[in-house]
C-alpha positions, 0 to 999 in steps of 0.5 A: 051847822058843822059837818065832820066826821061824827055827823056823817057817822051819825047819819049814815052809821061810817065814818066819812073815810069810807064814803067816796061821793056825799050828798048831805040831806036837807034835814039833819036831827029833824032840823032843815039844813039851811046854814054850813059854818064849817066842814072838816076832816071830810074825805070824801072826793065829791060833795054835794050840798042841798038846795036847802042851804043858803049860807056857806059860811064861817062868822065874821069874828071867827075868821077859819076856813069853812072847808078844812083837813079835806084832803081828798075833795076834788069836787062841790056841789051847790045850788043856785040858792045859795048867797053866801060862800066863804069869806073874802080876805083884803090883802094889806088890810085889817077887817073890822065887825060893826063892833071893831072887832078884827076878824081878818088882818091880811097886811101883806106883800102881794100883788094887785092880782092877790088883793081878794081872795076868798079863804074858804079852802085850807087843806083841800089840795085837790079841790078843783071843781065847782058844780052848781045846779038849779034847785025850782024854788030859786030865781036862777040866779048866780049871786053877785060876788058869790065865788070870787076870789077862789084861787083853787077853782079850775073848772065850773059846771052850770047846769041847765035852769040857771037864768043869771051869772051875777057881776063879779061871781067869777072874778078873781079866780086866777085858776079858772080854766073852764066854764061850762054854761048852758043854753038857759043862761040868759045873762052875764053881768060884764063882770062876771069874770073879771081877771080870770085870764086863763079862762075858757067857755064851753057852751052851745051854739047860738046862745047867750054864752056864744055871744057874751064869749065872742063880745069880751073876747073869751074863747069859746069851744061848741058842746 
């Protein structure tokens, strides 16, 4: 589904400019709300995706940016349902479907740093926030691999439920401030939060989060 200034009027009758904060329902026209191509043209500052939807995600032949023209989103918010976010680009590389089809050529310059990314936001200066809730029907487990490579990302809130953090699901995030993980996290894959060198957790004492900070040599500030 795409989401854009006429879906919202026909939800809520305005037009998206005069919303601050959405949260988008889990039904829309008597269908469940379970797959996001592309949202564009969005004002609002804070967006709040249902713990419906598993895939945020453009198709592979049709390589735009899922989130676009949002110029005033600072804040998303998902659930740990999901398992698809965006779309990653190889830097120096020509990305082909099955078919051999290119969906991303990415040939370039660029550091080793630069070699993923996850091309997910144009247009969006100020997205910055990423927060991730607990949806009962889910396993708690943030996907492997979910959010690398988003080079906007400064700061992550999990909220309490969420069991897993997945290999990788962090990595490559150069901006990447602040974590914040709660006392439900029980797991951290060694990966997590590959090359995230600016990186700082926030989380309680005597927990997983404490542990895994100290062992990898991350700093860690007390709730």
């Amino acid at each position: 589904m795409i989401i854009n200034t006429d879906t919202l009027k026909g939800l809520y009758g305005k037009k998206s400019f005069e919303y601050e904060n959405i949260e988008l329902p889990s039904m829309i026209n008597g269908e469940e709300l379970t797959y996001i191509e592309h949202v564009k043209r969005i004002s609002a500052s804070s967006l709040g995706i249902p713990s419906t939807v598993t895939r945020i995600a453009r198709k592979l032949f049709y390589p735009r940016n899922v989130f676009q023209e949002c110029p005033n989103l600072e804040e998303l918010k998902v659930y740990d349902t999901l398992t698809e976010f965006g779309y990653p680009a190889y830097s120096g590389t020509i990305i082909r479907e099955p078919s051999g089809e290119i969906y991303a050529d990415t040939k370039a310059d660029v550091s080793v740093k630069d070699t993923f990314r996850n091309i997910a936001f144009s247009d969006c200066p100020e997205f910055r926030k990423l927060v991730i809730l607990h949806a009962e029907q889910s396993s708690g487990m943030i996907q492997p691999y979910l959010f690398k490579g988003l080079h906007e990302l400064q700061e992550v809130i999990i909220e309490d439920g969420v069991k897993i953090i997945g290999d990788e699901a962090f990595a490559d995030c150069p901006e990447l401030r602040k974590i914040l993980i709660p006392a439900s996290v029980e797991g951290i894959r060694y990966l997590a939060f590959q090359h995230d060198m600016n990186l700082k957790i926030y989380g309680y004492t005597d927990t997983f989060a404490e542990e895994y900070a100290i062992k990898n040599g991350y700093a860690f500030h007390v709730l």
